[in-house]
N, C-alpha and C positions, 0 to 999 in steps of 0.2 A: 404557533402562537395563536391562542386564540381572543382576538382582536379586530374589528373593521376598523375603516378609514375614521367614520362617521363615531364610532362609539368609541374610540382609545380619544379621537379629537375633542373630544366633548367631557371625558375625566380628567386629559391633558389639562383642557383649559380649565376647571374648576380648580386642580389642582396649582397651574400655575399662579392665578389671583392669589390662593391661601399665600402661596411661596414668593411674591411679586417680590418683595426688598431681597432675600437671597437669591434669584436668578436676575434680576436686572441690575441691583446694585441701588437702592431704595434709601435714601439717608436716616429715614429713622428706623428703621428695620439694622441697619450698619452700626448706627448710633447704639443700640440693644444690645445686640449679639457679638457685631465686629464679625468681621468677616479677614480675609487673607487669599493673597496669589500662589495656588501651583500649578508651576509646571509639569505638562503630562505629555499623553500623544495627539494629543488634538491641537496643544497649543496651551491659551491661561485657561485657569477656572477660577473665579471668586468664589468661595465657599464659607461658611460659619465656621470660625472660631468652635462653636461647641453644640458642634449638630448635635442633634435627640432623634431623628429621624432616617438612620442610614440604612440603605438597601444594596446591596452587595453581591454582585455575577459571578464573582469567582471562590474555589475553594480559598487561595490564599488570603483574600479581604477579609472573608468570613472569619478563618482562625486569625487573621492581626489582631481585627479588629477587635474581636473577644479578648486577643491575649493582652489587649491594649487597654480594657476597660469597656469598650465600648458593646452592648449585647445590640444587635441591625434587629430593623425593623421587620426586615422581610430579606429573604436568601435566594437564589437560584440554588437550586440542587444538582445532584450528580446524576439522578435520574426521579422519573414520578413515583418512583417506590421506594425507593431509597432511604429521603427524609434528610433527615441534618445529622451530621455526625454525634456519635455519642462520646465523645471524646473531649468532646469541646465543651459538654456540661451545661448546658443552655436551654429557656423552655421561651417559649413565647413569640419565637422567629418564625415569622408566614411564608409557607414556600412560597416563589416566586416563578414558577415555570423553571425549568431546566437548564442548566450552566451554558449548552450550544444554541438554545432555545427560549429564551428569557419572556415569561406574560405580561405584554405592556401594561395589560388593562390593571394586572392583578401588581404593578407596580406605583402606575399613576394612583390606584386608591391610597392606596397606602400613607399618601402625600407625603413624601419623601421629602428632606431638607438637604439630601447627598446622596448621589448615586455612585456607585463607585463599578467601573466595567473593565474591559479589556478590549484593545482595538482590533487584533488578528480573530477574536471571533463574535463582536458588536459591533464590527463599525457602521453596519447599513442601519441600526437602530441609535446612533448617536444624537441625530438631530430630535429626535423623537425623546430619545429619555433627556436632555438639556432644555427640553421646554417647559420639564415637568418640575426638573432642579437641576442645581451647580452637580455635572457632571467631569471626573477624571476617570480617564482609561489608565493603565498600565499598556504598554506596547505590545507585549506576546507574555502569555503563560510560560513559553519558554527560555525565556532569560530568567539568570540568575534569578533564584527566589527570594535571597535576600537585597536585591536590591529593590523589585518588586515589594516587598513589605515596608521598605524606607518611603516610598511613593503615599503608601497607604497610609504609613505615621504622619506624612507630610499634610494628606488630604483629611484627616483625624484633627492638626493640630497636637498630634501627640509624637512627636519624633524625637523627644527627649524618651519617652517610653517605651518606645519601639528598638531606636541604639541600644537602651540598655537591657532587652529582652534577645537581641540580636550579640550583645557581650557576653549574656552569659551559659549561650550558646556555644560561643567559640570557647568561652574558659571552658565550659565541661567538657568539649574535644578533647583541648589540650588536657585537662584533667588525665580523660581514659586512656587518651595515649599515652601519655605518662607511666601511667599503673599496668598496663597489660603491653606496652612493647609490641603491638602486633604491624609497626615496619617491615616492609617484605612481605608481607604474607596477603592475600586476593581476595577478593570477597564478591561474589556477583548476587546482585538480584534480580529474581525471575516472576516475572507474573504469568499467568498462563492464561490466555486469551477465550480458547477454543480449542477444540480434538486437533487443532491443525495449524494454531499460532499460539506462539513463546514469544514475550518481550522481555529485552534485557534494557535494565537502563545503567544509562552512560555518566558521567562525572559531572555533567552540567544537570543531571537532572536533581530534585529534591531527595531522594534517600540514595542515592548512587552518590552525591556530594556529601552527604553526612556519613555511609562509609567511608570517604575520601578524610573526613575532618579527624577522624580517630585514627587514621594513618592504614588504613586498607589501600591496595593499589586494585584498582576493578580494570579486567583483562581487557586489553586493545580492541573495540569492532569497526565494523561500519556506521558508526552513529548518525542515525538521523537528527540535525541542528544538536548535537554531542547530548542528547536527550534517551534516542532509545534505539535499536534496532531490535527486529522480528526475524524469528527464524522459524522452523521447522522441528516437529517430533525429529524426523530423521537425521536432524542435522545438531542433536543437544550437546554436542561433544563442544562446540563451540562457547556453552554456559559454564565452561571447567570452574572451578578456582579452588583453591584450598579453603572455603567456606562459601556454602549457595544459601540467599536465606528466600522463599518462598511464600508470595504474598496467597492469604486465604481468609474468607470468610470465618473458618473456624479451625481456631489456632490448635486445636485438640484433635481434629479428624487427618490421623494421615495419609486416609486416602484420597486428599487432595490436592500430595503432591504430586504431580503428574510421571504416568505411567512412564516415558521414558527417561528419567531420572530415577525413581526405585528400579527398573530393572537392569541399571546399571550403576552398581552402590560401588565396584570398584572404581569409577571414576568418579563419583561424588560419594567423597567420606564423611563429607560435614555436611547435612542439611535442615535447614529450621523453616520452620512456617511464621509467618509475621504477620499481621492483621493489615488486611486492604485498606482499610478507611484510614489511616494514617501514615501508612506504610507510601502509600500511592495518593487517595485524596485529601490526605491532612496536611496540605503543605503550608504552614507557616511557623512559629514560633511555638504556640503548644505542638502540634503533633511533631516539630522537632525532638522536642522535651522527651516525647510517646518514643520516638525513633531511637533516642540515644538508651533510656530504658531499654528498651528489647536488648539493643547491643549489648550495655556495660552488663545484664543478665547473660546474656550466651558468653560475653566472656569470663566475663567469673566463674559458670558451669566449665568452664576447659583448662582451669587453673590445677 
């Protein structure tokens, strides 16, 4: 973070005067805008009725809140090179330092009216961003994603918008299930770390629950919080399933899918490449949308 004591305290406080009626609850600032109670992990946050100013630490806030209407002010990213996803169709979002690593200074300018965080990995900078604005955390990244995005509709003031981006997610589950019957049959996804780590994710995580929603059953592990477990090149026998789909930079090279999976095509007959930034970092309501695409495409290829 690059920040002192003396120079984040000095944009803080500039920032909080602008922001004084939504962070302390101001009667004609209230009187204006209106404001409202959500519960989060910190406890209340009064927040506006219809922020214009939101700045956002995680991927999921960022795609709600796009999927919600709302384009943030300013983003944490997935890393400083990375950038903002192209998926989500967006221009004008100022990185923010990085989703583990959030830049105070480069938040407090911003003069933010909503900050929107997460406790399991912002909580030592919570005092810090609620002095600048009405700040809500989410509890962990890894709970349920959809519940996490009701939080963020709540913290929006749009939860009417959100339920019904989150319905028509489940309808088109039930839609694909429907139409392709693939009950019974396995699906795993694998991202490949490094020459020397495989991660597979588990039924609570974001695209391991959206195969779950079309009716794939994803093989038994050891889940870490039923989110992911990591394995070994030597140990790939464990990634079985009658369908592996393979997160990559570039859905066209495949020599990215990792060398101990091509050289054992008799135990993986099905394998497809899926795009990282959605696949893995688009977890909300659009890169849903992005995720069931891929699928209801690879299933109809196998019709």
């Amino acid at each position: 973070m690059r920040f002192t004591a003396t120079s984040f305290a000095a944009v803080a406080l500039a920032a909080a005067v602008t922001l004084t009626g939504c962070s302390s609850g101001d009667p004609a600032t209230a009187a204006d805008t209106g404001t409202h109670a959500v519960e989060h992990a910190r406890g209340t946050a009064q927040v506006p009725n219809d922020p214009k100013r939101v700045v956002v630490l995680e991927p999921l806030e960022l795609d709600t809140a796009v999927a919600a209407g709302v384009t943030p002010v300013g983003a944490a990213v997935a890393s400083n090179t990375s950038g903002l996803p192209a998926y989500l169709g967006v221009d004008g979002v100022k990185p923010v330092g990085t989703v583990p690593e959030p830049d105070l200074e480069a938040i407090a300018a911003l003069k933010p009216d909503l900050i929107l965080g997460t406790e399991s990995r912002h909580s030592k900078l919570y005092d810090q961003l609620a002095a600048v604005a009405p700040t809500v955390f989410m509890k962990s990244q890894a709970d349920p994603w959809q519940d996490n995005a009701k939080l963020v509709g709540a913290a929006l003031n749009r939860a009417d918008k959100v339920q019904g981006l989150l319905d028509d997610y489940q309808k088109r589950c039930t839609t694909i299930k429907d139409k392709y019957a693939v009950n019974g049959k396995t699906a795993q996804l694998v991202r490949p770390r490094d020459e020397t780590t495989l991660s597979l994710y588990g039924p609570v995580s974001f695209a391991g629950s959206t195969l779950q929603c079309v009716g794939f059953t994803i093989p038994q592990q050891q889940w870490e919080d039923g989110l992911q477990a990591d394995i070994s090149p030597e140990n790939i026998v464990k990634a079985k399933a009658d369908h592996v789909f393979v997160t990559t930079a570039d859905v066209n090279d495949s020599a990215t899918i990792p060398a101990a999976i091509r050289d054992n095509k008799a135990e993986f007959p099905s394998v497809t490449l899926v795009d990282t930034t959605y696949w893995i970092s688009g977890v909300g309501p659009k890169g849903a949308q992005k995720v069931l695409d891929d699928i209801e495409k690879f299933l109809e290829s196998k019709k």
